[in-house]
Backbone of each chain as ProteinMPNN parsed JSONL, in Angstrom:
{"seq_chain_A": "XXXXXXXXXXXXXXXXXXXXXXXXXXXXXXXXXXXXXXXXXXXXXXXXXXXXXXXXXXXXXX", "coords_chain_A": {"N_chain_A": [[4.682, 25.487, 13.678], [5.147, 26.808, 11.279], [7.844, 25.956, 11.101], [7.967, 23.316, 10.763], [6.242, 23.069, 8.143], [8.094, 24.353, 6.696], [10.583, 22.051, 6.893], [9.223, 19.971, 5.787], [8.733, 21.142, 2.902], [6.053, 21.791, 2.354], [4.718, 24.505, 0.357], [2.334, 25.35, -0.614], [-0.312, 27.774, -1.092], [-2.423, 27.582, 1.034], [-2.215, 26.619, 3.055], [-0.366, 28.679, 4.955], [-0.769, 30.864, 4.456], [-3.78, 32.946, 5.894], [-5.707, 34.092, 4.709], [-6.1, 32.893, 1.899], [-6.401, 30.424, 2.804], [-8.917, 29.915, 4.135], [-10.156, 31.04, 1.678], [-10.038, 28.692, 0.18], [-12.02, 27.125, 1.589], [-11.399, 26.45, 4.059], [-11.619, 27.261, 7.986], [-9.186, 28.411, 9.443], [-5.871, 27.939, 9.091], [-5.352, 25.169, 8.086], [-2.982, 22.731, 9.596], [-0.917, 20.378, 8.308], [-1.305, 17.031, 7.37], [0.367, 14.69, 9.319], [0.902, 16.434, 11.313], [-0.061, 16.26, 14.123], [1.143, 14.505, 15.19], [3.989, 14.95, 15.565], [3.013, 16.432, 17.601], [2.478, 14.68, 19.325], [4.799, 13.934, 20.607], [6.531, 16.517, 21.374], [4.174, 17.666, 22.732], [2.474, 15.75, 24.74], [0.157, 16.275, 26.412], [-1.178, 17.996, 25.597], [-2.011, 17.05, 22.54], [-3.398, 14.788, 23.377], [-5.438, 15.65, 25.076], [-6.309, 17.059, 22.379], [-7.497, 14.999, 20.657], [-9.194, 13.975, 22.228], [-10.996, 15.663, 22.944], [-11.694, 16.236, 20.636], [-10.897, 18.857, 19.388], [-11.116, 21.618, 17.196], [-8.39, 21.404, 14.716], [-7.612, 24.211, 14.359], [-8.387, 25.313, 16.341], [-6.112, 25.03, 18.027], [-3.507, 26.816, 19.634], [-0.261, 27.415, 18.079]], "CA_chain_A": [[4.07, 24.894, 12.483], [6.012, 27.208, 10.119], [9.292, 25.27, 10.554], [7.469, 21.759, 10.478], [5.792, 23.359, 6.757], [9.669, 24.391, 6.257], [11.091, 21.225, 7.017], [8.195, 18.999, 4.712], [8.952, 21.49, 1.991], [4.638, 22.689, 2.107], [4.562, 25.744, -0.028], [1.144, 25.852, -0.655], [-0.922, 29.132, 0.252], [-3.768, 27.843, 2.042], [-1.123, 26.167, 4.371], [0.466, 29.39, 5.238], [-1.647, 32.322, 4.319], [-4.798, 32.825, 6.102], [-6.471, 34.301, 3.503], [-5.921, 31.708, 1.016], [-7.172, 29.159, 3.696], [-10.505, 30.702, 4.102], [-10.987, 30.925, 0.085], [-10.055, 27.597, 0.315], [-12.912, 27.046, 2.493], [-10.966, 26.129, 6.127], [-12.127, 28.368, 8.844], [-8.084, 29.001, 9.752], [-5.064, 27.772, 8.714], [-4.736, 23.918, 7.92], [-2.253, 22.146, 9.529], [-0.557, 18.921, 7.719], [-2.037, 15.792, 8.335], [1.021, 14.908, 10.07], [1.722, 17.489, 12.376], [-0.601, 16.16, 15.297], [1.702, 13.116, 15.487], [4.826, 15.749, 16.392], [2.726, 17.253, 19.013], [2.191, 14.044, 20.676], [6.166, 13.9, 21.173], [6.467, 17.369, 21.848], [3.585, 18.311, 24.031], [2.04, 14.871, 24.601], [-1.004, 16.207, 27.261], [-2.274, 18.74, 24.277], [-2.392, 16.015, 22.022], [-4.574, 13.716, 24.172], [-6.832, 16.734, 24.853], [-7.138, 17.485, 21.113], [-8.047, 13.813, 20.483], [-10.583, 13.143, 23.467], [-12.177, 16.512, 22.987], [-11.766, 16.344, 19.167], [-10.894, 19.934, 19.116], [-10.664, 21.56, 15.784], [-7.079, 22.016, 14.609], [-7.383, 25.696, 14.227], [-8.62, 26.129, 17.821], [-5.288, 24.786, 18.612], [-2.204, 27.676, 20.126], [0.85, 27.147, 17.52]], "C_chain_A": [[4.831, 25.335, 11.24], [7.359, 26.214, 9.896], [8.964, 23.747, 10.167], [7.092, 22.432, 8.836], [7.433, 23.222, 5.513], [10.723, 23.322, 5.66], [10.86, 19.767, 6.171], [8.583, 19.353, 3.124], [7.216, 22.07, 1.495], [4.83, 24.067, 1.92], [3.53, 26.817, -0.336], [0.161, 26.937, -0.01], [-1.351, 28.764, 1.16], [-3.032, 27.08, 3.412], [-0.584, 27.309, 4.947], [-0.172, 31.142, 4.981], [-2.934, 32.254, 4.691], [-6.155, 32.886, 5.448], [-6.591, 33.396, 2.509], [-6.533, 30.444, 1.444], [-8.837, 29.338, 3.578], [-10.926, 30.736, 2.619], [-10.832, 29.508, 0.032], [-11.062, 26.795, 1.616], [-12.804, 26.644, 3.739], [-11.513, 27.472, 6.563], [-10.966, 28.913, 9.464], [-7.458, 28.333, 8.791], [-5.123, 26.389, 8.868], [-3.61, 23.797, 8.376], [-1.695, 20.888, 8.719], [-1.059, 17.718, 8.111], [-0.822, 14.517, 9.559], [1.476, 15.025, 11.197], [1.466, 17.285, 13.856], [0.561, 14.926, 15.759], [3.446, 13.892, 16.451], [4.798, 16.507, 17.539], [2.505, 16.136, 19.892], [3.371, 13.74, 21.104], [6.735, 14.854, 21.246], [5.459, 17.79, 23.38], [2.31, 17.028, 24.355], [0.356, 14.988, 25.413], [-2.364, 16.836, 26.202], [-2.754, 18.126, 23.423], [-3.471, 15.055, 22.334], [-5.983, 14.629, 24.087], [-7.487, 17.102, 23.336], [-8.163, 15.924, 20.713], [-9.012, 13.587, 21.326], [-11.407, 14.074, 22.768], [-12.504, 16.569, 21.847], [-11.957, 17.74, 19.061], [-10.543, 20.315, 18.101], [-8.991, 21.959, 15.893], [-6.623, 23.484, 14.935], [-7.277, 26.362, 15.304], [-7.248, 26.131, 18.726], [-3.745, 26.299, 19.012], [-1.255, 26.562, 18.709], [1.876, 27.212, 18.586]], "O_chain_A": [[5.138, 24.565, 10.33], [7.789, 25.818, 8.812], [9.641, 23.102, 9.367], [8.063, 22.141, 8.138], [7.762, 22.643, 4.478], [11.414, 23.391, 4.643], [11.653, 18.858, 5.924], [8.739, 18.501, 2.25], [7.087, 22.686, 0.437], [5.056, 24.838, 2.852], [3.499, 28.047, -0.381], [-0.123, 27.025, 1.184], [-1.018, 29.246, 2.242], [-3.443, 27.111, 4.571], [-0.03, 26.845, 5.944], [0.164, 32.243, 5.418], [-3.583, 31.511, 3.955], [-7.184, 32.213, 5.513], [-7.796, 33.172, 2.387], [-7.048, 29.598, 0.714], [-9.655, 28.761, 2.862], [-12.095, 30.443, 2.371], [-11.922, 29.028, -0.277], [-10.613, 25.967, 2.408], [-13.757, 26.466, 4.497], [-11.783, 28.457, 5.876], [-11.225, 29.91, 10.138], [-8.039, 28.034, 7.748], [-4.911, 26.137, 10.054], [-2.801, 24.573, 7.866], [-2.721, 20.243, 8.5], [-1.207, 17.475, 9.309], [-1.281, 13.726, 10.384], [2.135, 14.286, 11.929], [2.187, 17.745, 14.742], [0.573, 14.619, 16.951], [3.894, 13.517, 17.534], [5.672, 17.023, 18.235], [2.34, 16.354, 21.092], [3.295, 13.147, 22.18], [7.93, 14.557, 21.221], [5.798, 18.071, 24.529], [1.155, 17.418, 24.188], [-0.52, 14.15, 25.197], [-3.549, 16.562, 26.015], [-3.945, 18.349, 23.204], [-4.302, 14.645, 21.523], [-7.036, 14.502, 23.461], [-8.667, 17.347, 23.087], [-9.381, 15.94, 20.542], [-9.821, 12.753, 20.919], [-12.357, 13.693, 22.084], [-13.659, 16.953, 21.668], [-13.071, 18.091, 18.673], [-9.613, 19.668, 17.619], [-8.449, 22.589, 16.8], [-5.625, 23.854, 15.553], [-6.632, 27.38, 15.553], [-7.08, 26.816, 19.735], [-3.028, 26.401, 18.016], [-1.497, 25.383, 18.451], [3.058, 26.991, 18.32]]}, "seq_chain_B": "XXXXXXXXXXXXXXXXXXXXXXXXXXXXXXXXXXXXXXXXXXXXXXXXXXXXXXXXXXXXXXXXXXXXXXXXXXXXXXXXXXXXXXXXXXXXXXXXXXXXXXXXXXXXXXXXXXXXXXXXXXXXXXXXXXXXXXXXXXX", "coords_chain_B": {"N_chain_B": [[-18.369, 18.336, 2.77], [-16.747, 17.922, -0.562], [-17.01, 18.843, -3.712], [-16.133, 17.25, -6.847], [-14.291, 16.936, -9.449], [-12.685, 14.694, -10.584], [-11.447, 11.922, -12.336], [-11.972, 8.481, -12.161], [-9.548, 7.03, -12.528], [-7.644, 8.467, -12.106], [-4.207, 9.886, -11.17], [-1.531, 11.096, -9.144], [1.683, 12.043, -9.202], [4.656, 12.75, -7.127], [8.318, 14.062, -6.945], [10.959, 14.338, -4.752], [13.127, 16.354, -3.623], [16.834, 14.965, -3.409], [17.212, 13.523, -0.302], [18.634, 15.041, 2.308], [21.727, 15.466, 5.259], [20.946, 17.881, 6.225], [18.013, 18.376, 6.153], [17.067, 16.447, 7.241], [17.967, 17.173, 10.099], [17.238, 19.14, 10.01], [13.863, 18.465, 9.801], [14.096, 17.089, 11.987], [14.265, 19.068, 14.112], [12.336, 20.051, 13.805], [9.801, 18.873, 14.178], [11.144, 17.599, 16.905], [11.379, 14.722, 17.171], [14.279, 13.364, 17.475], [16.182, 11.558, 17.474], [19.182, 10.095, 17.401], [19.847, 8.489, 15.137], [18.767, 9.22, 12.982], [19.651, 11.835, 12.721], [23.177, 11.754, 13.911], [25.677, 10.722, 12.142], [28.174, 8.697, 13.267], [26.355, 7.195, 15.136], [24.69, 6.117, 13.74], [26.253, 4.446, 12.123], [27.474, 3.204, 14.564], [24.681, 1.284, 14.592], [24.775, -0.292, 12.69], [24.363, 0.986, 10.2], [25.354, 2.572, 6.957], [25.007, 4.98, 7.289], [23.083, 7.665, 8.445], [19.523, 7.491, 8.248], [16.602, 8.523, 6.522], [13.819, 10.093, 8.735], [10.866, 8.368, 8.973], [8.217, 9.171, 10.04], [8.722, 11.98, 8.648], [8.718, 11.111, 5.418], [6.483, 10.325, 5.463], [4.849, 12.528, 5.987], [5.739, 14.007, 3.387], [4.087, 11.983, 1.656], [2.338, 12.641, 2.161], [1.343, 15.663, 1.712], [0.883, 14.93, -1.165], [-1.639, 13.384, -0.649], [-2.842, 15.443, 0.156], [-3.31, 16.818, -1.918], [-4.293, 15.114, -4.016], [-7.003, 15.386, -3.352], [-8.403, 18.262, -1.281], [-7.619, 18.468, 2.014], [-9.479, 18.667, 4.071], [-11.529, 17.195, 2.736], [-10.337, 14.476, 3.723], [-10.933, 11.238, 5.109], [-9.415, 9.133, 6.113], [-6.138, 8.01, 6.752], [-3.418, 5.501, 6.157], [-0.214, 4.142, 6.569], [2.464, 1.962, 5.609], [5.466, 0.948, 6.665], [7.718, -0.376, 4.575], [10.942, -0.339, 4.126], [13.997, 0.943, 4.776], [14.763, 4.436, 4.282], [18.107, 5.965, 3.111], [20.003, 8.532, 3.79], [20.752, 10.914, 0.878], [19.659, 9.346, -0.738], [16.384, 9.646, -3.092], [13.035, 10.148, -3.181], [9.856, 9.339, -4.751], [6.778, 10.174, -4.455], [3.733, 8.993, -4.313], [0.353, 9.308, -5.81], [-2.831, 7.256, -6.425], [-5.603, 6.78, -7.695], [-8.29, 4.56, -6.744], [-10.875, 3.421, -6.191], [-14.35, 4.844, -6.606], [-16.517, 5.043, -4.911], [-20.25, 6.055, -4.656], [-20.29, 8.715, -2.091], [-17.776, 8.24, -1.529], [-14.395, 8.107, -1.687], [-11.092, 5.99, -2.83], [-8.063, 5.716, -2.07], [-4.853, 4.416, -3.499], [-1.657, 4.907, -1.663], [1.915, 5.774, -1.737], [5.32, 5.403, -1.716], [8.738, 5.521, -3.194], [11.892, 5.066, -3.63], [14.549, 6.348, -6.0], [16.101, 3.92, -6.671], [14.123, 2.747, -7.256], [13.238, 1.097, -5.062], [10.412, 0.54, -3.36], [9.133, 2.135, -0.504], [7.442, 2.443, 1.892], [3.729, 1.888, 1.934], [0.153, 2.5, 1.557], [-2.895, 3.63, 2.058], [-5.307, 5.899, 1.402], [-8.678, 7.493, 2.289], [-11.053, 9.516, 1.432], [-14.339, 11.338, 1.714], [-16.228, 12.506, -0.84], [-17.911, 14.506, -2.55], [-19.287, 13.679, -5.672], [-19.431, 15.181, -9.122], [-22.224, 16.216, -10.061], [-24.283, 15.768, -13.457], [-24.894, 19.035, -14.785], [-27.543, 19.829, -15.832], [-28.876, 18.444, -14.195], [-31.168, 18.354, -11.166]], "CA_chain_B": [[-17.912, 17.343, 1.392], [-15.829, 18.676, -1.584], [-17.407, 18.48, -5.356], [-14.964, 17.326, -7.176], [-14.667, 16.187, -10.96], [-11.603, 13.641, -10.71], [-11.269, 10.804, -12.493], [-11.208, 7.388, -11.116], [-8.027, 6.662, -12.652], [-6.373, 9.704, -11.689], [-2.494, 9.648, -10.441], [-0.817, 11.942, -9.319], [3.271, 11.744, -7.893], [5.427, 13.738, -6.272], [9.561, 13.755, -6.974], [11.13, 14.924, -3.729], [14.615, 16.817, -3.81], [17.421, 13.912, -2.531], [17.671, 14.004, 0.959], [19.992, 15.596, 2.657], [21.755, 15.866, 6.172], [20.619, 19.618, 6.641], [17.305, 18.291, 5.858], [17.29, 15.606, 8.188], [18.387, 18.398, 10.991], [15.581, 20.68, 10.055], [13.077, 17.944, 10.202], [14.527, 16.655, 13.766], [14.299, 20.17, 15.316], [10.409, 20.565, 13.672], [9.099, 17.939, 14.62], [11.396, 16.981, 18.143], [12.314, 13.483, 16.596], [15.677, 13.711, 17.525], [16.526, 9.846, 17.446], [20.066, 10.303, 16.764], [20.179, 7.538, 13.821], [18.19, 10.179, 11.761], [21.347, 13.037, 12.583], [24.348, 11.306, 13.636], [26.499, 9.887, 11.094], [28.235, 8.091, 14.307], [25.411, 6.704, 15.941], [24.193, 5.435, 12.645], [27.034, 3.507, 12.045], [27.156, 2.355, 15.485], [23.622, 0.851, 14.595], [24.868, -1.071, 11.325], [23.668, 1.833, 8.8], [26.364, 3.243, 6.45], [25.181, 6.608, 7.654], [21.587, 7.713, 9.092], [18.081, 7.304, 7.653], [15.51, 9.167, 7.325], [12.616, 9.512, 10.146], [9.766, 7.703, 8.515], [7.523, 10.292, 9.285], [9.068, 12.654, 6.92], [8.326, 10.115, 4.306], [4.731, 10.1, 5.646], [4.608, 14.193, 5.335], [5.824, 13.944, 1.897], [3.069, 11.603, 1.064], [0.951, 13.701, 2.732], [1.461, 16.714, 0.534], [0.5, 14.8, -2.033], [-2.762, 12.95, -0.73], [-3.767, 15.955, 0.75], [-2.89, 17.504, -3.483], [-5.293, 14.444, -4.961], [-8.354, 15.936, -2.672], [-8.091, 18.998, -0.244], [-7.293, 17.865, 3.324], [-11.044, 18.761, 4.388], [-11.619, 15.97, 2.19], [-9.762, 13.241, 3.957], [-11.525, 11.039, 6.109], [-8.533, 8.213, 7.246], [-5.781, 7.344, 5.427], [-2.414, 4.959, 6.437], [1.093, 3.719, 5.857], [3.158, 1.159, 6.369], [6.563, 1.288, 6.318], [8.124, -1.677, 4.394], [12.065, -0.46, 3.801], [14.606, 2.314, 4.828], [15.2, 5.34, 3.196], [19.057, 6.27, 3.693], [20.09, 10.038, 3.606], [21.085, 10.489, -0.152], [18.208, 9.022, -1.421], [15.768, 10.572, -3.758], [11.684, 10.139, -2.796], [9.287, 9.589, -5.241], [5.535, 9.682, -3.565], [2.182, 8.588, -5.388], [-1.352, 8.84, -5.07], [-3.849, 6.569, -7.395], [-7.326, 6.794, -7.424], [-8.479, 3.039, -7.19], [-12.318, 3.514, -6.42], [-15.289, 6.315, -5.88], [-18.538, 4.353, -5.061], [-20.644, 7.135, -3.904], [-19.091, 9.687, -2.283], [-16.386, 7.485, -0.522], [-12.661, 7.835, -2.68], [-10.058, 5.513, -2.066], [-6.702, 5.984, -3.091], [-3.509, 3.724, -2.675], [-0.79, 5.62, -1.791], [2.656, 4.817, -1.538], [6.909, 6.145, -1.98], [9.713, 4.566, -3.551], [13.318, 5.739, -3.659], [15.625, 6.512, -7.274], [17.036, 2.602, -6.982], [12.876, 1.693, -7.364], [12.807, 0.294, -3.587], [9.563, 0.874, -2.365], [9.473, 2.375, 1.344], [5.87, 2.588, 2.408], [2.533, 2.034, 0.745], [-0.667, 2.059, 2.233], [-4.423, 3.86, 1.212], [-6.482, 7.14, 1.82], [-10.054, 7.344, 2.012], [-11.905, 10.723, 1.277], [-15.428, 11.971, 1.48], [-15.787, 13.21, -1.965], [-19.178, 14.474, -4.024], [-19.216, 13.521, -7.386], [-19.794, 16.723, -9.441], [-23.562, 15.929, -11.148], [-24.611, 16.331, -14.925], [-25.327, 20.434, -14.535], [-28.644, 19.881, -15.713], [-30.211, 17.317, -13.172], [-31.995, 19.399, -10.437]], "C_chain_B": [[-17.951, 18.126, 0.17], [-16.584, 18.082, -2.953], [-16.091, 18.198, -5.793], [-15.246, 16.57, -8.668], [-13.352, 14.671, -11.526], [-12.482, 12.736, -11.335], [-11.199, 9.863, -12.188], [-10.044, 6.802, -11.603], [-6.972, 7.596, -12.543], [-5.279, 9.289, -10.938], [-1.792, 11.176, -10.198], [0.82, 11.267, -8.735], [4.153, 13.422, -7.941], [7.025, 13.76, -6.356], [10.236, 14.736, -5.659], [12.744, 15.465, -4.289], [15.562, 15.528, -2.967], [17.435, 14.664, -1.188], [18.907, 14.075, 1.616], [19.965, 15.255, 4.709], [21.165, 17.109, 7.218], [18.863, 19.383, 6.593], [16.221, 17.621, 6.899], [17.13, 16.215, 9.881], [17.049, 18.774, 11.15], [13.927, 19.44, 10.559], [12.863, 17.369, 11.97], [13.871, 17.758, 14.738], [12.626, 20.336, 15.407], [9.641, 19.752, 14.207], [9.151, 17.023, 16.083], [11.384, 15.712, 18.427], [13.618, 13.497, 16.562], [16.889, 11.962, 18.134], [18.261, 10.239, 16.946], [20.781, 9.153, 15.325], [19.442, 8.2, 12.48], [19.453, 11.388, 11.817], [22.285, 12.896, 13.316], [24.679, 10.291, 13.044], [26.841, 8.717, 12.459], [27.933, 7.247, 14.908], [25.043, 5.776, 15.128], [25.002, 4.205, 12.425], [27.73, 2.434, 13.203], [25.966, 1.014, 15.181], [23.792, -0.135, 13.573], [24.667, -0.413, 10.016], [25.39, 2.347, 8.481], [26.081, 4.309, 6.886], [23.46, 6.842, 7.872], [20.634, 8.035, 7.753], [17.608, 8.609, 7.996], [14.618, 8.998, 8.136], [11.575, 9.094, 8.87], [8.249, 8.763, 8.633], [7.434, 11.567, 8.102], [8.833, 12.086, 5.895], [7.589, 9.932, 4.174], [4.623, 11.542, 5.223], [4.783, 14.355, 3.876], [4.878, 13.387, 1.127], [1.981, 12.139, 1.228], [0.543, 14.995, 1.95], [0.738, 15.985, -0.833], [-0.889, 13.679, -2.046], [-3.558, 14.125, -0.201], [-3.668, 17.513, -1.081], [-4.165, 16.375, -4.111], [-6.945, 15.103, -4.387], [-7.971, 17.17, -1.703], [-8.319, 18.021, 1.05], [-8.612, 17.573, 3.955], [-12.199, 17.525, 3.62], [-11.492, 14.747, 2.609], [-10.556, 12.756, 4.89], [-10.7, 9.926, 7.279], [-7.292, 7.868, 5.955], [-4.253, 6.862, 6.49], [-1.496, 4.021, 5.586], [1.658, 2.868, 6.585], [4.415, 0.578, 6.089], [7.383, -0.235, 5.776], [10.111, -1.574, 4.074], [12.854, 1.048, 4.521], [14.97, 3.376, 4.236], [16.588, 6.063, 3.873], [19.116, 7.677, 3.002], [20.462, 9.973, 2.164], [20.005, 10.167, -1.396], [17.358, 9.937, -1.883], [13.873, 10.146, -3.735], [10.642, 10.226, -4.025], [7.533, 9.512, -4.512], [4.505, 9.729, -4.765], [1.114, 8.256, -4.912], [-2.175, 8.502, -6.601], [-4.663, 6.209, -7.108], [-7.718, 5.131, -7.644], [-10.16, 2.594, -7.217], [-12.842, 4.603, -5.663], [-16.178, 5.583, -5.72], [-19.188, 5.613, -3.93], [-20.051, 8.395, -3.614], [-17.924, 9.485, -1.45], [-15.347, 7.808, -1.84], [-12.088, 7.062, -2.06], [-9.272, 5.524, -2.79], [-5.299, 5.0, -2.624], [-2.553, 4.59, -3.012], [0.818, 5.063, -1.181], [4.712, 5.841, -2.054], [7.829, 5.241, -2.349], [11.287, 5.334, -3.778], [13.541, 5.551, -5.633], [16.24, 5.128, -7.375], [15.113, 2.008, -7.427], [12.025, 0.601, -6.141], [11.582, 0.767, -3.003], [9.25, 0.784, -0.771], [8.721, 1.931, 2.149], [4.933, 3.063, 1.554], [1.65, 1.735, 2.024], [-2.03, 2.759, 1.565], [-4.334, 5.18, 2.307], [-7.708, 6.889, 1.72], [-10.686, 8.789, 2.034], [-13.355, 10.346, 1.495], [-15.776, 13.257, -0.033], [-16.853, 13.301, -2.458], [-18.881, 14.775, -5.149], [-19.831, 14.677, -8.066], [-20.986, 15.68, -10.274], [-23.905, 16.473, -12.545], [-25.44, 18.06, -14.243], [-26.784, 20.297, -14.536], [-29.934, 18.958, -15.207], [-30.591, 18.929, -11.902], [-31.64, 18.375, -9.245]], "O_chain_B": [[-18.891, 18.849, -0.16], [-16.672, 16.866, -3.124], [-15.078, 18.712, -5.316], [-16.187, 15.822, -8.929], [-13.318, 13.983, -12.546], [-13.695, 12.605, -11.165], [-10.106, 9.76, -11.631], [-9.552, 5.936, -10.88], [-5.775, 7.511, -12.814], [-5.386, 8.389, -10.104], [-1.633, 12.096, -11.001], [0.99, 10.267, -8.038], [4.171, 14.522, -8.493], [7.275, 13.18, -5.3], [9.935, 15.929, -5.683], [13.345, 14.961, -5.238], [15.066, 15.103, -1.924], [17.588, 15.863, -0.956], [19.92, 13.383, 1.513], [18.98, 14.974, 5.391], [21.021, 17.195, 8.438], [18.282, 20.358, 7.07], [15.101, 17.984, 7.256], [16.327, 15.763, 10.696], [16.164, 18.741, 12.005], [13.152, 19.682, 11.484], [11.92, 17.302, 12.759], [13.206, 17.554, 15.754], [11.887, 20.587, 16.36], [8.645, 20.188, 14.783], [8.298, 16.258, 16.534], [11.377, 15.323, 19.595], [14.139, 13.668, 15.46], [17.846, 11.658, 18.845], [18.305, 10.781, 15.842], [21.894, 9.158, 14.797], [19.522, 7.814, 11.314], [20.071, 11.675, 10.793], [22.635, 14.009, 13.709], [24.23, 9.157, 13.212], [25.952, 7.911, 12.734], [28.736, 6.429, 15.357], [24.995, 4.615, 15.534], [24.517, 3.077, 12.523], [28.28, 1.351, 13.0], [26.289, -0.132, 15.493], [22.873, -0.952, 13.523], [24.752, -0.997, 8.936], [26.314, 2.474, 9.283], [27.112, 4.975, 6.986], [22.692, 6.034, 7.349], [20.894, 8.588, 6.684], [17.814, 9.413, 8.905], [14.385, 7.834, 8.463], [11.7, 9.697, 7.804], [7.466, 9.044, 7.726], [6.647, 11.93, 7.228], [8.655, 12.979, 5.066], [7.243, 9.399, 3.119], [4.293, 11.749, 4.056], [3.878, 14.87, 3.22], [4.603, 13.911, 0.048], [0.923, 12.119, 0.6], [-0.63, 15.207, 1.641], [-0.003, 16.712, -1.494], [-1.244, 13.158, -3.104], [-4.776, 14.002, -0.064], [-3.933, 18.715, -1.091], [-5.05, 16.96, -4.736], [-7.894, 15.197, -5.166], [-6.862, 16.921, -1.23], [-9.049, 17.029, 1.064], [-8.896, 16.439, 4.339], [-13.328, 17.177, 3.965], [-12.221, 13.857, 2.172], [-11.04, 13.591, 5.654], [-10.923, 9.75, 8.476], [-7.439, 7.597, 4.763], [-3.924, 7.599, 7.419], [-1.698, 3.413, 4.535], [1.578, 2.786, 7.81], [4.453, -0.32, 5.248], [7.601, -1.117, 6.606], [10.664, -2.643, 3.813], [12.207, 2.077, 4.711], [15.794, 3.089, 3.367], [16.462, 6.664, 4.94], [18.511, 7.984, 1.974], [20.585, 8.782, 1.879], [19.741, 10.634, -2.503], [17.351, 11.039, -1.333], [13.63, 9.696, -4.855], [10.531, 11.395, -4.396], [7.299, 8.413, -4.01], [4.534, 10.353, -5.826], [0.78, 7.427, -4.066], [-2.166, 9.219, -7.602], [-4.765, 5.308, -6.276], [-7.414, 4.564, -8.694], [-10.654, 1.745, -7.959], [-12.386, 5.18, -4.675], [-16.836, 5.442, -6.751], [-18.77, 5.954, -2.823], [-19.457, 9.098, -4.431], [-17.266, 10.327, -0.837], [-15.789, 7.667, -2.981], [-12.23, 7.049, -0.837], [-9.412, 5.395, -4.006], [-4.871, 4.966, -1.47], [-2.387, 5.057, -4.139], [0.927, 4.151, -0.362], [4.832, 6.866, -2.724], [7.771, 4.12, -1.844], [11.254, 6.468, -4.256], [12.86, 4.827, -6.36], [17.048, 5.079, -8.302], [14.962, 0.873, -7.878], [11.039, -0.136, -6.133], [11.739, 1.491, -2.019], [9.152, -0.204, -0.042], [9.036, 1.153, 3.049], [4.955, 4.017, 0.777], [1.955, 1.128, 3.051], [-2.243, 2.382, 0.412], [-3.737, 5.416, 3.357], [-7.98, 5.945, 0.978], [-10.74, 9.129, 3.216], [-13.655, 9.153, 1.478], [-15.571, 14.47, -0.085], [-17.2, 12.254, -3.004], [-18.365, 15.792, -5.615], [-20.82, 15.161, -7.516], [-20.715, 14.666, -10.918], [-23.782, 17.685, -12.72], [-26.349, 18.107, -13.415], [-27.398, 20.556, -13.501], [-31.117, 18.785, -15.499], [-30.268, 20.114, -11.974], [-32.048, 18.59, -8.103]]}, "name": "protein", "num_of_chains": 2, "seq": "XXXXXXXXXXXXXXXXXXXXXXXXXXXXXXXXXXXXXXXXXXXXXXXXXXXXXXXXXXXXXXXXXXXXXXXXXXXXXXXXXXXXXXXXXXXXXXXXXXXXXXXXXXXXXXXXXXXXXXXXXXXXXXXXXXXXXXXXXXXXXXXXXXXXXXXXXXXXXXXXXXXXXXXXXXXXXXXXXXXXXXXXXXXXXXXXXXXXXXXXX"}
């Protein structure tokens, strides 16, 4: 996720500091809205699973 | 759902740094888009391009930064693009988000990118979940 943030140019804390996320009222770290679209051509089965089960982002392994 | 005191004519935009080859690269490896008409010159010009494009999602992430800048992300409830031109390496990205209506606590925003020649790339809308901040002293 860091090099995808890297690669967008997202500098923003609550993207990248946990702490900052959480004052920003997420319960982890925000991903990009994005980023799920690189995991379905990376790891295309995790993807499906996040979508059926509608798992939160956060719960997701980087 | 996010209080929020926006404007309905609020704008914001976004000026991207030109894009680069190295840029191009980095996005390929992050994302495992590795189309080679986004990073070979070669290939590109095999294809009819003076020299490779960018991936189109990068052009969506960029707009993304900045619809997920008009509302926090936790905010968003759908939002899409639709790619109407190419953006060749070189090129310089402008992205924009404009508030077009709040009825309730729905937002909608058209959002949209255009290159340094004025070519617009891809435009399309957001939609938030957004509460309207209330006069302090209603109950």
């Amino acid at each position: 996720v860091t090099a995808f943030l890297n690669a967008i140019g997202e500098q923003r804390a609550e993207y990248r500091d946990r702490a900052a996320a959480e004052a920003a009222s997420y319960r982890g770290l925000p991903v990009p809205p994005t980023y799920l679209f690189t995991l379905e051509l990376e790891r295309p089965v995790i993807a499906y699973l996040v979508n059926v089960l509608a798992i939160r982002w956060e719960a997701v392994p980087a | 759902v996010i209080r929020s005191a926006v404007r309905s004519d609020q704008e914001l935009a976004l000026t991207l740094p030109a894009i680069t080859h190295e840029r191009l690269i980095a996005y390929a490896d992050a994302s495992g888009d590795r189309n080679p008409l986004h990073i070979d010159p070669t290939a590109a010009r095999a294809a009819g391009e003076p020299d490779v494009i960018a991936h189109g999602m990068l052009l969506m992430a960029y707009v993304g930064r900045l619809v997920t800048e008009l509302f926090p992300q936790s905010a968003l409830s759908s939002w899409h693009l639709r790619f109407v031109a190419k953006t060749p390496v070189g090129a310089q990205p402008t992205c924009h988000a404009r508030i077009i209506d709040h009825i309730g606590d729905l937002a909608r925003a058209e959002i949209w990118a255009e290159l340094d020649d004025g070519a617009v790339v891809t435009r399309g809308e957001a939609v938030y979940t957004v509460r309207r901040v209330r006069n302090l002293d209603e109950h």
